[in-house]
N, C-alpha and C positions, 0 to 999 in steps of 0.2 A: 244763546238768545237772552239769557239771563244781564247779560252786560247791556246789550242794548235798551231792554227794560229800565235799568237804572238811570241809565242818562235821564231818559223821559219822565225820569222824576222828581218833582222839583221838594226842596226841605220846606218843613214850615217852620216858618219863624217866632214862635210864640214864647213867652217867658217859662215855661215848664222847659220845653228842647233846649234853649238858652243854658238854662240852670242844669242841666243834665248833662249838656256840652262842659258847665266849669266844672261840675263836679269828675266829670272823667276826664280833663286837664289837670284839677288839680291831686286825684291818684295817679297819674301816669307822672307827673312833676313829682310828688311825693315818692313813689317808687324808684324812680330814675334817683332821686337822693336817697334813700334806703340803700342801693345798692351801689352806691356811689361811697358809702360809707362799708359798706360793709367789704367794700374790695381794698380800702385801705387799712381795715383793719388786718382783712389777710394779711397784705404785703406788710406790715409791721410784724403779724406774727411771725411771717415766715422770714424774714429776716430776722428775728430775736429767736428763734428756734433754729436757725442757720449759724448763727454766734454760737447758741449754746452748747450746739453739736461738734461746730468746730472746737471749742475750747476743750468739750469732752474727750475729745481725739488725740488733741496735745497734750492734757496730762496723762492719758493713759500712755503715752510714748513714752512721755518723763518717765512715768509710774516702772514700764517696763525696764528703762536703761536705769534708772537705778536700782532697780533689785537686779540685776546682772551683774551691776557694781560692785551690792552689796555681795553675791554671790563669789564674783572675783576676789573680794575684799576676804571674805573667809576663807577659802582655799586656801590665799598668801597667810592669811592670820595662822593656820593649822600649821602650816610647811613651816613656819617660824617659830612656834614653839613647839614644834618636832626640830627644829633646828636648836630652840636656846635648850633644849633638855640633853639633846646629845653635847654640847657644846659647855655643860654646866656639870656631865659624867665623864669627857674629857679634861676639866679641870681638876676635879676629884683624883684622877689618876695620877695628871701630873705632879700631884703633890705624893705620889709614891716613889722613891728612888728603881726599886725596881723596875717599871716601866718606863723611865727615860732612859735608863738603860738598855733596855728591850727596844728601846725606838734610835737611840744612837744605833747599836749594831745594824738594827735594819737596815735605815737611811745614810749613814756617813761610814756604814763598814768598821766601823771599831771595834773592837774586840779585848779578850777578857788576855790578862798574860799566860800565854802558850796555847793561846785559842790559835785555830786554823778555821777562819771563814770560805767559805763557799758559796757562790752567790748561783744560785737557783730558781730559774723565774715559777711564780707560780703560774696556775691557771689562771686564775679572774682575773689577776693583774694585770696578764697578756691580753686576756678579750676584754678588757675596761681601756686599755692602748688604744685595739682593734676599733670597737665603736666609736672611741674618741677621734 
């Protein structure tokens, strides 16, 4: 009943209702731009917050694949100079006659005058074959 009531009634049009009407156009115009601003503020944030997260992302990836690098990189650096040390105590030796002597007989069967060689496999030598 209440709708009906309102048809049957007419506005007055006087300078107070007038001025009451702009004033709540012009909050309702003012708001409507308030949040007209305020949503493109969003959308910039969230977009500059979208960028920053992504970039965050990518150098953490970098961040991780290089220190795996570096990680690789030191294992090979160890094995290498566990390589140049063994390889700097085999020099040392070579420069003793007696153990090229030692490593002729081994390798090329040479032998000393009136030596009788006998070739004998060892063990590790046969299971370092095996594996190989």
């Amino acid at each position: 009943m209440r709708g009906l009531n309102k048809e049957k009634v007419a506005s007055i049009k006087n300078s107070f209702v007038m001025s009451e009407n702009r004033k709540s156009m012009f909050k309702m115009r003012h708001k409507q731009k308030l949040l007209r601003r305020l949503a493109a503020f969003a959308g910039i944030a969230f977009i500059i917050i979208g960028i920053l997260i992504s970039a965050l992302v990518t150098k953490n990836g970098n961040l991780k694949e290089k220190e795996q690098e570096l990680a690789e990189a030191k294992s090979t650096m160890s094995e290498l100079q566990a390589q140049q040390k063994e390889s700097e105590e085999e020099l040392i030796r070579l420069q003793d006659d007696e153990y090229i002597m030692e490593l002729a007989r081994k390798y090329y069967f040479m032998s000393k005058d009136g030596e009788i060689i006998f070739n004998i496999p060892e063990e590790n030598e046969s299971e370092q074959k095996a594996e190989q």
